[in-house]
C-alpha positions in Angstrom: 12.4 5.6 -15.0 13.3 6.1 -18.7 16.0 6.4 -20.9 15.6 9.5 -23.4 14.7 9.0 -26.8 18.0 7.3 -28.9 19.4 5.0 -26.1 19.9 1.6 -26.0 17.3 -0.4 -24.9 16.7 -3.6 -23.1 13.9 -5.4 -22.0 13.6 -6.4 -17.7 12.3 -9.7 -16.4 9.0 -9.9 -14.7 10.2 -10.2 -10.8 9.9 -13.4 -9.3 7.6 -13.8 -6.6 10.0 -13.8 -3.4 11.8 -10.5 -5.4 8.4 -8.9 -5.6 7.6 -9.4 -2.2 11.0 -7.9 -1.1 10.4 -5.1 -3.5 6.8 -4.3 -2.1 8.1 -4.0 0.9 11.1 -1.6 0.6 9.0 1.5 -0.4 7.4 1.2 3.4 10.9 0.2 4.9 12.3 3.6 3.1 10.2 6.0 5.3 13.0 6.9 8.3 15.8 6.8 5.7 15.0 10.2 3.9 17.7 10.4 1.8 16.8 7.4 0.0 13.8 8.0 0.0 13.7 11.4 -1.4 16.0 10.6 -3.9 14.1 7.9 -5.7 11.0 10.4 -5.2 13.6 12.7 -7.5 14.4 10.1 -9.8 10.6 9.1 -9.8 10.0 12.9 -10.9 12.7 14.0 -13.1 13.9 12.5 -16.3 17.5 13.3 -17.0 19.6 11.0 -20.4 21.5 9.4 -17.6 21.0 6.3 -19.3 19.4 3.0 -17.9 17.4 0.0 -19.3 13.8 1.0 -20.8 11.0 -1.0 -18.8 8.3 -2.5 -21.9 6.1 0.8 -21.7 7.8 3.3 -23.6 4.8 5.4 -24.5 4.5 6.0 -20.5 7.7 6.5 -20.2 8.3 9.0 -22.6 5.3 11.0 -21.6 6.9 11.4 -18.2 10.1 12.3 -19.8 8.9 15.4 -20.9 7.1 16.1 -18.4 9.4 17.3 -15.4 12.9 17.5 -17.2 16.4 18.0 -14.8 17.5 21.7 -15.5 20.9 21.8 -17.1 22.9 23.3 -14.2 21.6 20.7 -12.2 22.7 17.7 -14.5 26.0 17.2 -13.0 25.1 16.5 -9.6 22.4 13.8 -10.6 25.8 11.0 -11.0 26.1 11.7 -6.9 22.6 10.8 -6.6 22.3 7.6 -9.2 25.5 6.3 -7.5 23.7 6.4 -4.0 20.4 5.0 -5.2 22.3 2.2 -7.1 24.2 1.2 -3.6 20.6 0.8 -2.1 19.4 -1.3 -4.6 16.5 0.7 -6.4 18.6 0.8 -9.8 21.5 -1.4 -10.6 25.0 0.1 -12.4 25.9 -1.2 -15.3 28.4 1.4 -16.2 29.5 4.9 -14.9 26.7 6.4 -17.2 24.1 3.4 -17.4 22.2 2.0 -14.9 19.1 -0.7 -14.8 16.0 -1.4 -13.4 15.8 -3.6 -10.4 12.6 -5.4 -8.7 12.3 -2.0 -6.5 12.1 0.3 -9.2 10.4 -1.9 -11.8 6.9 -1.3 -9.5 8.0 2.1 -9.2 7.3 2.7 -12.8 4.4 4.4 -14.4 1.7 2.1 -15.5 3.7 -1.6 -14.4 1.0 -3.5 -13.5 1.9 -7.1 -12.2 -0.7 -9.7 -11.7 -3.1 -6.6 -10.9 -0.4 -4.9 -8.1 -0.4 -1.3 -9.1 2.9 0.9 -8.9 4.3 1.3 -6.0 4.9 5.4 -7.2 2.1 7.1 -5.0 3.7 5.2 -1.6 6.7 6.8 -2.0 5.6 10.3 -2.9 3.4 9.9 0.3 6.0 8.7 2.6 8.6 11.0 1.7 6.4 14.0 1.5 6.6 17.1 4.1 3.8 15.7 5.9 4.9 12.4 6.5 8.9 13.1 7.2 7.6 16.7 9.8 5.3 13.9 11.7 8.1 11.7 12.0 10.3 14.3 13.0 7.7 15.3 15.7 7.8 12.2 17.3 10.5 12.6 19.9 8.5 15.8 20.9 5.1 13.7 20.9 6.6 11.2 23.6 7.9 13.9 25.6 4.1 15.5 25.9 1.5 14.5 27.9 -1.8 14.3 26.6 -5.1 13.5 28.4 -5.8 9.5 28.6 -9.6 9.5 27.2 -12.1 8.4 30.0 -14.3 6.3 27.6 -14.3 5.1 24.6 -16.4 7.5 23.1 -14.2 10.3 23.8 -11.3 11.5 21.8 -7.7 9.0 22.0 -4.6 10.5 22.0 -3.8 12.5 18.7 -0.8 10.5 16.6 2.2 12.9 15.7 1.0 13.4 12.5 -2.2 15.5 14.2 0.1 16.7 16.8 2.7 18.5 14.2 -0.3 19.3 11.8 -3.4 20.1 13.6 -5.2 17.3 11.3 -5.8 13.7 10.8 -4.5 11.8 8.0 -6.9 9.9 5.6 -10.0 12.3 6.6 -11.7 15.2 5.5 -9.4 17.8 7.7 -6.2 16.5 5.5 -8.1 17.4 2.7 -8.8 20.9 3.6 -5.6 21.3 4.5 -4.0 20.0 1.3 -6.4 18.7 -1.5 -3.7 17.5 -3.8 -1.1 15.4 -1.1 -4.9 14.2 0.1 -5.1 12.6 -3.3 -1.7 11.2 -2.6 -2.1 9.8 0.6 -5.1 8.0 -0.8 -3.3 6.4 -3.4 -0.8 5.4 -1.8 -3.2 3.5 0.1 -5.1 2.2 -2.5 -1.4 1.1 -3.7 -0.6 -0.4 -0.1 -3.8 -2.5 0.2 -3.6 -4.0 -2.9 -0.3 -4.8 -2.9 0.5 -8.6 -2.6 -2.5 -10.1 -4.5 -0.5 -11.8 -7.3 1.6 -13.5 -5.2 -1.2 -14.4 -2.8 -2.9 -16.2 -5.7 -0.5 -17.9 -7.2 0.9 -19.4 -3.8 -1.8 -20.2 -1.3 -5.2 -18.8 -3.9 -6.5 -22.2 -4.1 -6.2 -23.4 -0.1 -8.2 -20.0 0.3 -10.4 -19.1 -2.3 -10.8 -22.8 -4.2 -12.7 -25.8 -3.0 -16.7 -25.1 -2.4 -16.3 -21.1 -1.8 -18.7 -19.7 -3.6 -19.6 -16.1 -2.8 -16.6 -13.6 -1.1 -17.2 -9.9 0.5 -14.5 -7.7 0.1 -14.3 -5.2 3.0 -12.8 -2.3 2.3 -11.8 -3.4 -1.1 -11.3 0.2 -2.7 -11.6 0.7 -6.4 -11.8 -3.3 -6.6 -8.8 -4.2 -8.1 -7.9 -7.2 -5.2 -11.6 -8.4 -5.7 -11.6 -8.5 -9.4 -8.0 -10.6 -9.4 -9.6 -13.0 -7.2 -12.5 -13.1 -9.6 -10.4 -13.6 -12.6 -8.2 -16.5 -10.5 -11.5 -18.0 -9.6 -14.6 -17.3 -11.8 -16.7 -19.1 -9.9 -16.5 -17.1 -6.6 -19.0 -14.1 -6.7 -17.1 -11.0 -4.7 -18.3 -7.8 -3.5 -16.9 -4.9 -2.4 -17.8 -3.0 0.4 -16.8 0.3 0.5 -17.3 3.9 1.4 -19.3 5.5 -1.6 -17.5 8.3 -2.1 -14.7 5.6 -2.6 -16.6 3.0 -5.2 -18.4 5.9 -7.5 -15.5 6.0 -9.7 -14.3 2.7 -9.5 -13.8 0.5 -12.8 -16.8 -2.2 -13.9 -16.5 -5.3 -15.2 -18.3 -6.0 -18.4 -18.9 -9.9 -16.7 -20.4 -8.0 -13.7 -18.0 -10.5 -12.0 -17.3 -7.9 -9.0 -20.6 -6.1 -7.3 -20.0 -2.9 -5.3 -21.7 -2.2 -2.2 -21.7 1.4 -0.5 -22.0 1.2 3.2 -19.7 0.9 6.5 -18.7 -2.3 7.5 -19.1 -1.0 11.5 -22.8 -1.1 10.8 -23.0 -4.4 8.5 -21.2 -6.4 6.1 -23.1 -7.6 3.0 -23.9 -11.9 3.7 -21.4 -14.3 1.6 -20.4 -17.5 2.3 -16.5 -15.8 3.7 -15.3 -12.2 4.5 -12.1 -10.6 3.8 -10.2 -8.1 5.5 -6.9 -7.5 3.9 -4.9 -5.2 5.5 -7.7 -3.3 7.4 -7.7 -4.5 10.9 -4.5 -2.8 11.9 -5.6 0.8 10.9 -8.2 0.1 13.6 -7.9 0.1 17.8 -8.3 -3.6 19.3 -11.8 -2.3 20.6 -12.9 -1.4 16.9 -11.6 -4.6 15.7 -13.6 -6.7 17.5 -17.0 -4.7 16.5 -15.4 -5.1 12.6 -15.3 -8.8 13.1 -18.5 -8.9 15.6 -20.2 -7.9 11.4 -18.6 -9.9 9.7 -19.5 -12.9 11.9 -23.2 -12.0 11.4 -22.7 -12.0 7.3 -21.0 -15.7 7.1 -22.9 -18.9 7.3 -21.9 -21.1 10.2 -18.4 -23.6 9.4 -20.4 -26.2 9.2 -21.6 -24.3 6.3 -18.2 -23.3 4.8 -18.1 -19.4 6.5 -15.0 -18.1 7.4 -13.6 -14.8 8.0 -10.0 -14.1 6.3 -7.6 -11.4 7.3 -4.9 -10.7 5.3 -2.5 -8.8 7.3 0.9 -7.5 8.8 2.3 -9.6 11.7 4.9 -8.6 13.4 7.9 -10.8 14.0 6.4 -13.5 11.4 9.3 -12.9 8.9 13.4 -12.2 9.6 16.1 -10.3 7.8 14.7 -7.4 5.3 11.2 -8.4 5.8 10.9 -8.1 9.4 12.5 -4.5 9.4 10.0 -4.0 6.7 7.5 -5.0 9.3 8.9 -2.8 12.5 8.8 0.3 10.2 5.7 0.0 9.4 4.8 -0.2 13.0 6.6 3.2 13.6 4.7 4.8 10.2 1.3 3.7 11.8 2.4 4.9 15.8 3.6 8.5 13.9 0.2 8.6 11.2 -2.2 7.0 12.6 -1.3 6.1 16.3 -2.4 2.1 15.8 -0.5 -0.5 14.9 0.3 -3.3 12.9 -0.4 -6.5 15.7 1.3 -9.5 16.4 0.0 -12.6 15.7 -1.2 -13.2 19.6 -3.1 -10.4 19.3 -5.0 -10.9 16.5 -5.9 -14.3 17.9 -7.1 -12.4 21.1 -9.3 -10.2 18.9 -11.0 -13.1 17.5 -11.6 -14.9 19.9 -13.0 -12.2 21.9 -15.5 -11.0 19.1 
């Protein structure tokens, strides 16, 4: 996402919060619509001086730049794919040979950071990836095939496409055998995915959540941190944990402040006490059956309401939002019935789940 060395620069505006919410969500929406999808992973690869706005972070940029050049012979096809990336809104044209950055592929840039959201980069190289496109282009075959309905729960549930087309399960240690370095990937684009959102979070509804007399916050599932160390920074006096799988947290970033504390452990067999419990975008990776023993732990680590406890779940609801948003939210749906076999729930449902916990 660079202009080569020599070209005019220009600087791009910080997105606005309703833009960066519409942004975050496009790189999930792009999924089923391969052409797109692969072409911004093209653009997201190759530097070519096809000439658009710089982002701030030249120094990235530039390293990319000469990092996976377009071949000559192939230059003169790349004004094709520009012109049908700009009529889809990642870049906009400003002239036949210039074209600038828009909300979409401001966060698809290497190293934009905004309000802690990484780059959006690693969701699209996941989505559009052989793996992800070959399981969605198994699904018409995995409806058609009849698979075995478990007899309890402890048995296995019916594989999701994505097993069905490659033999192994995404997010585990079979995907990594398989493919070490799209393993990596996959990972970061969930890391990406369930951090995504925090700034905005903060700044619109962070004090009705995370102000008043909160004091202590557990984090499950919080990855390297980086949603649990905003909130810290938003509101120093809440002390936050992360729980997490340790294989996850050995690596992840430490605050000189110790303002974040990680805990290793699985949040099926206990959540670490503090006055409230988050679960951003977690419960719908899990079956209704698992959700309820998720939240059956974290009602044992919160104080009573009398007391201020409260569990919070940050999450995808179907049919909450309209227009863009809402397809945003129906294609997720299909990416988790083709990955992972779950689903993002609608809001009934997730009251069910509570209340039955």
């Amino acid at each position: 996402m660079a202009a080569t060395e020599g070209t005019t620069t220009s600087t791009f505006a910080v997105p606005s919060d309703e833009e960066l919410l519409q942004a975050q969500g496009r790189p999930m929406a792009q999924h089923p619509h391969v052409p797109q999808a692969n072409g911004a992973q093209v653009r997201r690869r190759a530097r070519h001086p096809h000439r658009h706005p710089r982002p701030r972070r030249r120094g990235l940029a530039a390293r990319a730049e000469r990092r996976a050049p377009i071949p000559t012979c192939k230059q003169p096809f790349l004004p094709r794919l520009m012109r049908m990336l700009a009529a889809s809104g990642v870049f906009t044209a400003v002239d036949a040979t210039t074209y600038g950055l828009t909300p979409l592929s401001y966060i698809l840039v290497e190293g934009v950071r905004v309000d802690g959201d990484a780059h959006q980069e690693a969701i699209v190289l996941s989505t559009s990836s052989k793996y992800h496109v070959e399981a969605a282009m198994g699904l018409a075959a995995w409806f058609r095939k009849n698979h075995a309905t478990p007899n309890s729960p402890q048995e296995q549930g019916i594989p999701s496409s994505f097993e069905d087309v490659h033999g192994v399960v995404a997010f585990e240690e079979s995907m990594a055998r398989l493919d070490p370095v799209f393993d990596r990937v996959f990972h970061q684009a969930l890391a990406a995915h369930d951090h995504m959102g925090i700034g905005v979070l903060l700044r619109q509804c962070g004090a009705h959540v995370f102000g008043g007399g909160l004091q202590s916050l557990t984090d499950c599932c919080g990855g390297d941190g980086t949603t649990a160390r905003a909130i810290a920074r938003a509101f120093p006096h809440v002390k936050c944990t992360v729980l997490e799988l340790e294989h996850v947290i050995k690596n992840a970033p430490r605050e000189e402040d110790g303002a974040v504390t990680y805990v290793a452990g699985d949040m099926f067999q206990s959540v670490p006490p503090s006055q409230a419990v988050m679960l951003k975008l977690v419960l719908h990776f899990w079956s209704d059956e698992d959700s309820v023993k998720i939240l059956s732990q974290c009602k044992k680590a919160i104080p009573s309401r009398a007391d201020g406890g409260k569990v919070i779940i940050i999450d995808i609801v179907v049919g909450s939002s309209s227009g863009p948003m809402l397809e945003t939210e129906l294609l997720m749906d299909m990416l988790m019935l083709h990955n992972l076999y779950n689903r993002p729930s609608c809001l009934g449902v997730y009251t069910y789940i509570a209340l039955k916990k």
